[in-house]
C-alpha positions as CSV (number, residue, x, y, z in Angstrom):
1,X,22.3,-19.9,20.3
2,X,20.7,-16.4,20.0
3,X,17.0,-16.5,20.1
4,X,14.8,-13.6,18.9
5,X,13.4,-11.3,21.4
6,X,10.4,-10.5,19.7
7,X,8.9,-13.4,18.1
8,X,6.5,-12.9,15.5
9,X,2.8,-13.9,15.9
10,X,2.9,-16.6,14.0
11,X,5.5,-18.4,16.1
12,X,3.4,-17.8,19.2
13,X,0.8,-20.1,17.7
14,X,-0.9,-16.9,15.9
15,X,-1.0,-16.1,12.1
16,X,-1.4,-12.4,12.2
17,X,0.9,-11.3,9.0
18,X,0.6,-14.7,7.4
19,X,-1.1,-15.7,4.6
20,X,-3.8,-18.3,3.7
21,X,-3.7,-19.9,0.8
22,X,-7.3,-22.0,0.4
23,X,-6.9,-25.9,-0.6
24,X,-8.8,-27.1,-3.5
25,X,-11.8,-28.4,-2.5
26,X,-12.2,-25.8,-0.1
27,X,-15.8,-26.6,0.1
28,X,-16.6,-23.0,0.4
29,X,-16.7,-21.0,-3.0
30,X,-16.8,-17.3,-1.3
31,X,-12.9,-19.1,-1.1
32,X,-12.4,-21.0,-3.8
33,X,-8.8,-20.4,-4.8
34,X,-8.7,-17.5,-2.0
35,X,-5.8,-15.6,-1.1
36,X,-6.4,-14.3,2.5
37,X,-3.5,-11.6,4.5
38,X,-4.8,-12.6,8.2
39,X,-4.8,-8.9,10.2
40,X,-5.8,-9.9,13.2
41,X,-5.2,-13.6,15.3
42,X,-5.8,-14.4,19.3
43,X,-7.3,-16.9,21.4
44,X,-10.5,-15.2,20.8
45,X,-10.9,-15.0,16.9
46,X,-9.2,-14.0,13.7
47,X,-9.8,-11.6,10.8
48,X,-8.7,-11.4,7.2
49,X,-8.9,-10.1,3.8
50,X,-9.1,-11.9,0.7
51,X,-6.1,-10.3,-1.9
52,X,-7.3,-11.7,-5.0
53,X,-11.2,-11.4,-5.9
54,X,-12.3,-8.2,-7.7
55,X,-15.9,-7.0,-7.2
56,X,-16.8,-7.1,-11.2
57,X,-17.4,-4.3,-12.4
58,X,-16.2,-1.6,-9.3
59,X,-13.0,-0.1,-9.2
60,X,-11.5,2.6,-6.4
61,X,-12.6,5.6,-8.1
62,X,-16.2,4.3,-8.5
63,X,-15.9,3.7,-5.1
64,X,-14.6,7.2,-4.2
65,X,-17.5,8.8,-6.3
66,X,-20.0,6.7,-4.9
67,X,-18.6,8.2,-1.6
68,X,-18.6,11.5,-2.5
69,X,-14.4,12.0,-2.0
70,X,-13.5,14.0,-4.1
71,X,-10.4,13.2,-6.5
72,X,-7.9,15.6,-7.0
73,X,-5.8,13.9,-9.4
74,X,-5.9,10.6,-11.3
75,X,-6.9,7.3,-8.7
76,X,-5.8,4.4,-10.2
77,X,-7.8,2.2,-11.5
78,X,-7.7,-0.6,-9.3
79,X,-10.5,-2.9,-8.6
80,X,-12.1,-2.6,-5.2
81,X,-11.5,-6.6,-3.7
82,X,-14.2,-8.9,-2.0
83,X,-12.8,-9.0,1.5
84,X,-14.7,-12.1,2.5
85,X,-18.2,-13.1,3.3
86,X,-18.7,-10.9,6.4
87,X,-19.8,-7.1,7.0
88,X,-20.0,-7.0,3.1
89,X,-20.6,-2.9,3.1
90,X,-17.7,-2.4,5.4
91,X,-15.1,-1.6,3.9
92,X,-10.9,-1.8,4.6
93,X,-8.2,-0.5,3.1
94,X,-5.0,-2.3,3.0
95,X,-1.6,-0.1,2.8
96,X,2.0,0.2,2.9
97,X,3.1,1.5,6.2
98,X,4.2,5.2,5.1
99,X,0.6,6.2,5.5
100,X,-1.1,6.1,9.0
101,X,-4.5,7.3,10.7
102,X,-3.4,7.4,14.5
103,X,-5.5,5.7,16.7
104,X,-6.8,3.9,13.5
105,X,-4.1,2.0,11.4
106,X,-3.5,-1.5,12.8
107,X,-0.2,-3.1,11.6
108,X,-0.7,-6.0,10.1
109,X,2.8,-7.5,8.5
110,X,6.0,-6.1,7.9
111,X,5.7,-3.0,5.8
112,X,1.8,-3.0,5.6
113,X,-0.7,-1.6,7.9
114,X,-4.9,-1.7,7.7
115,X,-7.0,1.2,7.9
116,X,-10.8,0.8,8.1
117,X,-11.7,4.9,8.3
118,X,-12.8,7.3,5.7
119,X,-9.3,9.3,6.5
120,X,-7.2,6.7,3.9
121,X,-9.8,6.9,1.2
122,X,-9.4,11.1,1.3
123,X,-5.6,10.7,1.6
124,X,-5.5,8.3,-1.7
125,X,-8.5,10.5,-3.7
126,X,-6.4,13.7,-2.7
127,X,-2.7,12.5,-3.5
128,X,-1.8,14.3,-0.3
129,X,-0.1,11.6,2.1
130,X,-1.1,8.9,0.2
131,X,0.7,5.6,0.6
132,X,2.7,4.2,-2.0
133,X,0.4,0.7,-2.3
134,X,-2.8,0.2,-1.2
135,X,-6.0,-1.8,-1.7
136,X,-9.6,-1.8,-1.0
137,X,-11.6,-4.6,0.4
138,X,-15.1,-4.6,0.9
139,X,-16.1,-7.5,3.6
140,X,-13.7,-9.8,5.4
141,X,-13.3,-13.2,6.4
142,X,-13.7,-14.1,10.7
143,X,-13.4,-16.8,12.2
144,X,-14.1,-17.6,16.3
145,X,-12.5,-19.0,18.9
146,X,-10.0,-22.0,17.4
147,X,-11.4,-22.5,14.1
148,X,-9.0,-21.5,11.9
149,X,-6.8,-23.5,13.8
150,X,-9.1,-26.2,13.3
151,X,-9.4,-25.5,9.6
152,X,-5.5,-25.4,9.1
153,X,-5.0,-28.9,10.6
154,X,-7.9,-30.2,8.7
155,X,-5.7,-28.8,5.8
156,X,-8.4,-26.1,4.3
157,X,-5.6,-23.6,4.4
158,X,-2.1,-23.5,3.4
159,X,0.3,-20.8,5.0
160,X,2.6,-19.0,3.4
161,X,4.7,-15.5,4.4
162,X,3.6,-12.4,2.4
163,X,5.3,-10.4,0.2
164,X,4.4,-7.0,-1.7
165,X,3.1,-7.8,-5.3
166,X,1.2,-11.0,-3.6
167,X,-0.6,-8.6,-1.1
168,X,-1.0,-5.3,-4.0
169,X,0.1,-6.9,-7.2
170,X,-2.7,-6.5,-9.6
171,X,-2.6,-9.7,-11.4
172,X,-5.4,-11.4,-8.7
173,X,-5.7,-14.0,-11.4
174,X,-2.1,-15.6,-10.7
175,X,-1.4,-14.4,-7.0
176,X,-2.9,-18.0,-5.9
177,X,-0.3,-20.3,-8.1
178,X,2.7,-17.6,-6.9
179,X,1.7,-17.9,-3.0
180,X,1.7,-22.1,-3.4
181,X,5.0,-21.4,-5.7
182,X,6.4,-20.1,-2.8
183,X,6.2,-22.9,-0.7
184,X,7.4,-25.2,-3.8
185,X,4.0,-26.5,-4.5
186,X,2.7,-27.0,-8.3
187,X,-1.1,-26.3,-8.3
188,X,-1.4,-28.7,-10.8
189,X,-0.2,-31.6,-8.5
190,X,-2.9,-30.4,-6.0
191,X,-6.6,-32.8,-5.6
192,X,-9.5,-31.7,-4.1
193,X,-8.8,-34.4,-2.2
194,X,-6.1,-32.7,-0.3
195,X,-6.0,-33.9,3.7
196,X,-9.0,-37.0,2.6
197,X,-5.8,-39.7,3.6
C-alpha cells in the first residue's frame, strides 16, 4: 500500500489548513456561527481567521485610505472581516498563493498563503502583483497549548477541508451552512445541545 510522504498537518494531529466550523451553542458569540481557516497549529498554540464576519460598515478601500495606500485603480469593494477576538488592530491579509512577500507570507492551505505586512495591502491598492483572491482580517482567533484540541473533542468545532469560494467567496452570510454541507450536515438538524449526550 503506498503511503504519502508528506502528510499533511492535519493528519499529524495538527489542523493547520483546515477549517473550523463553530457548533451551535458555541457559547461564545465573537463565534457564533464562525467560519475559522486555522494558519497556524503545534504543540504550542494555534492561530486562525474567521472567513465570514464583516466589520459593518468598513470595506478594503476604507481601509486602504485610512492607511494612506494609495489606489491606483478600482479596489474592490470587499468588506474588511473580523479575524477574531484577539490583536483587534492587527490586521491579516488572506491570499491566493500567486502573490508572496518573502520572508513574510506563511502558507497556510493548498493554494492560499497569509501575509500580515503592509507590502500585500500596496500590491492589492496598486494592481501591480496583486493576487487573484484575497481578504482582509482585522484580529484573529488563538488558542494555547491543547485547547483547541480540547474544544474539538468537547465538540465546539466541527472540521471541514477548505475550498476557494468558502475561504474568498463573498456571500459570508451562507459560507457557514456550505462548510457543514460539505460534511453532509443540515444546519437545521443541528441543537445547541450538540456534544450535551
Amino acid at each position: 500500500m503506498a503511503t504519502d510522504p508528506s502528510p499533511s498537518p492535519a493528519h499529524e494531529g495538527f489542523l493547520s489548513g483546515q477549517m473550523l466550523i463553530a457548533m451551535p451553542g458555541i457559547g461564545d458569540e465573537r463565534f457564533e456561527r464562525a467560519l475559522v481557516l486555522v494558519c497556524a497549529h503545534d504543540e504550542e498554540h494555534a492561530m486562525g481567521l474567521a472567513v465570514n464576519r464583516p466589520v459593518e460598515g468598513l470595506t478594503l478601500p476604507d481601509l486602504l485610505e485610512r492607511l494612506d495606500i494609495p489606489s491606483t485603480g478600482e479596489s474592490p469593494q470587499e468588506p474588511v472581516l473580523v479575524g477574531g477576538p484577539v490583536e483587534r488592530e492587527r490586521g491579516f491579509v488572506l491570499h491566493t498563493d500567486d502573490y508572496e512577500a518573502p520572508e513574510a507570507s506563511l502558507a497556510v492551505a493548498p493554494g492560499v498563503a497569509l501575509t500580515a505586512t503592509r507590502d500585500v495591502l500596496t500590491a492589492i491598492a496598486s494592481h501591480d502583483h496583486a493576487p487573484r483572491r484575497a481578504l482582509m482580517a482585522l484580529g484573529y482567533a488563538g488558542w494555547g497549548a491543547g485547547q483547541l484540541e480540547d474544544e474539538i473533542r468537547h465538540n465546539v468545532w466541527l472540521t471541514c477541508e477548505p475550498d476557494e469560494e468558502l475561504i474568498f467567496g463573498a456571500d459570508h452570510e451562507a459560507k457557514w451552512a456550505r462548510a457543514l454541507a460539505k460534511l453532509g450536515i443540515d444546519p437545521k438538524f443541528l441543537t445547541s445541545q450538540a456534544g450535551q449526550a
